[in-house]
FIGUBA-745461 format. One record per residue (C-alpha): z negated, y, x negated; residue number from 1. Coordinates in steps of 0.02 Angstrom, whole numbers, plus 32768, in hexadecimal, padded with zeros to 4 digits. Last residue first. Example, Ala and Ser with C-alpha at 12.3 -4.5 7.8 and 13.67 -1.06 7.14 Angstrom:
PT     w     v     u    i
PT  7E9B  7FCB  7D54    2
PT  7E7A  7F1F  7D99    1
***
This chain:
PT     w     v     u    i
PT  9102  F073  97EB  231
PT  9103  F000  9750  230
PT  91B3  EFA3  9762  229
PT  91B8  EEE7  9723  228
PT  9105  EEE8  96D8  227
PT  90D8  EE32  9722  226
PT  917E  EDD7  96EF  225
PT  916B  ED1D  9727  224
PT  919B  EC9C  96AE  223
PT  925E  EC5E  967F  222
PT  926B  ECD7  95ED  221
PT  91CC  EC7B  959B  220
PT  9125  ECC7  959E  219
PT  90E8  ECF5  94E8  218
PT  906C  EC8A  94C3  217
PT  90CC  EC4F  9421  216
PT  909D  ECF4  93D0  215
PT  910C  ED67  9368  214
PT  90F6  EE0F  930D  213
PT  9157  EE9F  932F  212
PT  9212  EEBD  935D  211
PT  9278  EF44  937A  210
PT  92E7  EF41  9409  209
PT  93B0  EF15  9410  208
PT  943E  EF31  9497  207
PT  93C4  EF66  9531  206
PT  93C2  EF67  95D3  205
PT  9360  F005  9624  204
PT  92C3  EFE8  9665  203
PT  9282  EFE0  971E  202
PT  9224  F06E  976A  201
PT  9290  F101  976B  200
PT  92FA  F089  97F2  199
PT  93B3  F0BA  981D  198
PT  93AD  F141  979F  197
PT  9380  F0DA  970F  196
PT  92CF  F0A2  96CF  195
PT  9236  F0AC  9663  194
PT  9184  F0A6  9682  193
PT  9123  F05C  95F4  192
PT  90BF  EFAF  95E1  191
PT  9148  EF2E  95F1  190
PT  9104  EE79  95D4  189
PT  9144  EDE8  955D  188
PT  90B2  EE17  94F7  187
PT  90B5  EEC8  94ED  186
PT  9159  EF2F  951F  185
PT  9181  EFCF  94EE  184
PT  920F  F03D  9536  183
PT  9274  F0D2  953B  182
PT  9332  F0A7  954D  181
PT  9321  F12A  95E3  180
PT  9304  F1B3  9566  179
PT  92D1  F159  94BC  178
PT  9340  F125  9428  177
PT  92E2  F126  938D  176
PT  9281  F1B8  932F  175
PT  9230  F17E  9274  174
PT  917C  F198  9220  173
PT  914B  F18E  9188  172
PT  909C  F1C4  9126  171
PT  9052  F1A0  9202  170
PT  8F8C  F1D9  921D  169
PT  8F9F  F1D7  92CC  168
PT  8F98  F28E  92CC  167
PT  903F  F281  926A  166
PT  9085  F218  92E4  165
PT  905B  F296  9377  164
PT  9091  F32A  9311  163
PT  9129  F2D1  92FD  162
PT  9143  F2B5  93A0  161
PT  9132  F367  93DD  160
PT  91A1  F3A0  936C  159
PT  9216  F32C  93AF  158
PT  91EE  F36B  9454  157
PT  918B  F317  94D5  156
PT  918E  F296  955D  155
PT  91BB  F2B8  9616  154
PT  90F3  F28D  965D  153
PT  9107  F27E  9707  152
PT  90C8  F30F  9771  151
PT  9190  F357  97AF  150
PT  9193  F2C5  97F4  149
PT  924D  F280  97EA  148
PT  923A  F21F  974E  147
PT  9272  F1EB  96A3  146
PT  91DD  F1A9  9628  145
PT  915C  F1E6  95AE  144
PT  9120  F19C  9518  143
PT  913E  F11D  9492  142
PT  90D9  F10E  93EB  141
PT  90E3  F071  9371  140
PT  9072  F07A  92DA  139
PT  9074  F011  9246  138
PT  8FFF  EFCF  91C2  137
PT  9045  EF40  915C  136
PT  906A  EFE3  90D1  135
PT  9011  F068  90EF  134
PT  900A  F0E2  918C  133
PT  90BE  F0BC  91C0  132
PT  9121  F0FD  9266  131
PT  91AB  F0D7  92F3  130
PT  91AD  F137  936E  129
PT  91E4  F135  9419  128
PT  91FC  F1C5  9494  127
PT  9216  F1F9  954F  126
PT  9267  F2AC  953E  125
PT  9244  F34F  9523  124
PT  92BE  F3B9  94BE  123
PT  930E  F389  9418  122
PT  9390  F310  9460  121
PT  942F  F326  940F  120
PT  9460  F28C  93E5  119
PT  9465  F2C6  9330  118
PT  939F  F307  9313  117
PT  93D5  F32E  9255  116
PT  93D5  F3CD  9255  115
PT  9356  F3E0  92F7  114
PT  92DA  F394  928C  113
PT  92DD  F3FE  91EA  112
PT  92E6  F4A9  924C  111
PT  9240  F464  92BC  110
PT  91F5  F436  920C  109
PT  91E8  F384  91CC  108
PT  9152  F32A  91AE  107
PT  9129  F320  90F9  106
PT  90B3  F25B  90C0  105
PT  9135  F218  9076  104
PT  91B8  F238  9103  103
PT  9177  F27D  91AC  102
PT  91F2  F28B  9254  101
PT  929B  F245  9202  100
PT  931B  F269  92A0   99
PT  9340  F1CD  92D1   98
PT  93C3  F168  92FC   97
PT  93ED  F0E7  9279   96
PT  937C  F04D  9259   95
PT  938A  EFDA  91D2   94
PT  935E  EF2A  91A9   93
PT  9354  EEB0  9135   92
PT  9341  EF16  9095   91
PT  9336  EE8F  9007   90
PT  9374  EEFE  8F6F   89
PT  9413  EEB2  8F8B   88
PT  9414  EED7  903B   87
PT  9405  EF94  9020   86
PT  947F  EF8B  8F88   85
PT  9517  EF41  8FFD   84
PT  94DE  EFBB  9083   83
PT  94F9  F04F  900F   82
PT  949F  F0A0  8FDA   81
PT  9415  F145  9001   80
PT  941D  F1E7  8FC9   79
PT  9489  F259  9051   78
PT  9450  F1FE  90DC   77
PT  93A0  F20C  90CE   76
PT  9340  F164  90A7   75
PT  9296  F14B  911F   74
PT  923A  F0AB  90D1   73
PT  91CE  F032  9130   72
PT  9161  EFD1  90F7   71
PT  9110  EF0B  90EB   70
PT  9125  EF04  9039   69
PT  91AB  EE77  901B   68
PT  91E0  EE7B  90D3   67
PT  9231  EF4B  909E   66
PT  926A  EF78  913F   65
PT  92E9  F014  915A   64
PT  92F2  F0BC  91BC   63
PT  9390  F119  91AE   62
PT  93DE  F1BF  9190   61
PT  948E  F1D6  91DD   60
PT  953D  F1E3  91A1   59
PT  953A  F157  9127   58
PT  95AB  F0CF  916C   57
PT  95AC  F029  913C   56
PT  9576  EFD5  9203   55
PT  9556  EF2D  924D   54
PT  9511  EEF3  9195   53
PT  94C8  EE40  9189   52
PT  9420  EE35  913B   51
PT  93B5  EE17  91F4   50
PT  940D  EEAA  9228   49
PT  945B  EF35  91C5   48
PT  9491  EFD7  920B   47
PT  94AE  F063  9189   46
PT  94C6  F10F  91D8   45
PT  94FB  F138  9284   44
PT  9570  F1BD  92BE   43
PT  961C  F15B  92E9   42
PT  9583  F0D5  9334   41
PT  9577  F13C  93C1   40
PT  9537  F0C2  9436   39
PT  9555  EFF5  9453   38
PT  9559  EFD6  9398   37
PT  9482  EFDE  9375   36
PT  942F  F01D  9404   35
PT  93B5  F079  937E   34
PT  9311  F008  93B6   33
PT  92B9  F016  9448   32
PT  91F8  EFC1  9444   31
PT  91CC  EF01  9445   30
PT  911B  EEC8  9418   29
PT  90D2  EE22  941B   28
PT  9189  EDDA  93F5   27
PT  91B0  ED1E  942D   26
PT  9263  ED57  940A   25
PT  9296  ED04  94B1   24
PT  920B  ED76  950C   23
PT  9221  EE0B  94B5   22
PT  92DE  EE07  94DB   21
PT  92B7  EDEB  95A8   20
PT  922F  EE6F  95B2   19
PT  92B9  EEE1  9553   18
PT  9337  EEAD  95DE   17
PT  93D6  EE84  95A8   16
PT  9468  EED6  9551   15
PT  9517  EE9B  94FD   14
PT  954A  EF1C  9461   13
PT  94FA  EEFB  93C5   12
PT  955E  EE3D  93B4   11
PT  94CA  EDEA  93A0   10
PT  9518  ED5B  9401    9
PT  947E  ED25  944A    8
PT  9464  EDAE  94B2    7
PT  9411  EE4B  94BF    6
PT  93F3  EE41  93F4    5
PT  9330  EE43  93A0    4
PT  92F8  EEA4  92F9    3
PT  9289  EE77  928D    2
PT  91C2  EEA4  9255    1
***
């Protein structure tokens, strides 16, 4: 696991296609991350990147890797560190957006959820989640997308999502950005609808993605995009 940048600067704001990120990160998979600095960071928790911090602040619970044993770890806001401690204890990376769907095994009640749901975005939507069954085995869900047709499949709730992540057989399990920023793509290849309201069917730029795996026959940036827009 690690986290990828729009743009070379890895400055958490410039965006870029996700196919496009995947494909210089050599990533087999590439799903939405927390949009690191270019959105409401005032209400973000710890954001730490490849061990530098991009944000101190602990208004928000967050989602961090542990490389040492292959997890995952879902701190609330109120007893977690600092970022200083988090990267001295070897914490590479954390994600803030959230809400916490299932921690240790408890999913969160409906009351829980929308307490901490800060963006605001209970209802349906198009999701991603991020989830643990064990440590070295994780689970990546995304769903739904933005549409006209009244047919296409909107998303869910974040009820909805947990119960989908629990079913899964998830002991942790963690909300990121979705809506338009929806996306997962495998192997230099998008495999989801996403889109804006020019075109529903293209993705979204994006300022950062979450990063699985890597494989050198990953197409370059240069190659042919087959998945550009699934109709």
């Amino acid at each position: 696991f690690r986290t990828g940048f729009g743009q070379e600067n890895r400055n958490g704001m410039t965006s870029e296609a996700p196919w496009k990120i995947s494909r210089r990160y050599k990533a087999v998979l590439l799903v939405t991350g927390d949009n690191i600095l270019n959105m409401n960071r005032e209400v973000k928790g710890v954001l730490i990147r490849d061990g530098w911090t991009y944000n101190s602040a602990k208004k928000a619970d967050v989602m961090v890797w542990h490389p040492e044993r292959l997890s995952l770890e879902l701190l609330e806001k109120e007893k977690m560190g600092t970022a200083e401690s988090l990267v001295a204890e070897g914490v590479e990376n954390s994600i803030s957006f959230g809400p916490i769907l299932i921690k240790d095994g408890v999913k969160r009640t409906e009351k829980e959820i929308k307490a901490h749901d800060l963006f605001k975005v209970f209802n349906t939507n198009p999701r991603v989640a991020v989830g643990m069954v064990e440590p070295g085995h994780m689970i990546v869900g995304q769903g739904g997308y933005r549409s006209d047709n009244p047919k296409a499949n909107r998303g869910w709730t974040l009820t909805e999502l947990a119960d989908i992540m629990e079913g899964l057989g998830c002991t942790q399990a963690y909300n990121v950005d979705g809506g338009v920023s929806a996306c997962m793509v495998f192997m230099g290849e998008q495999l989801n609808h996403g889109g804006t309201k020019k075109d529903w069917s293209k993705q979204r730029n994006l300022p950062d993605g979450l990063l699985f795996g890597y494989s050198a026959q990953v197409p370059k940036e240069t190659d042919p995009i087959y998945n550009d827009g699934i109709k």
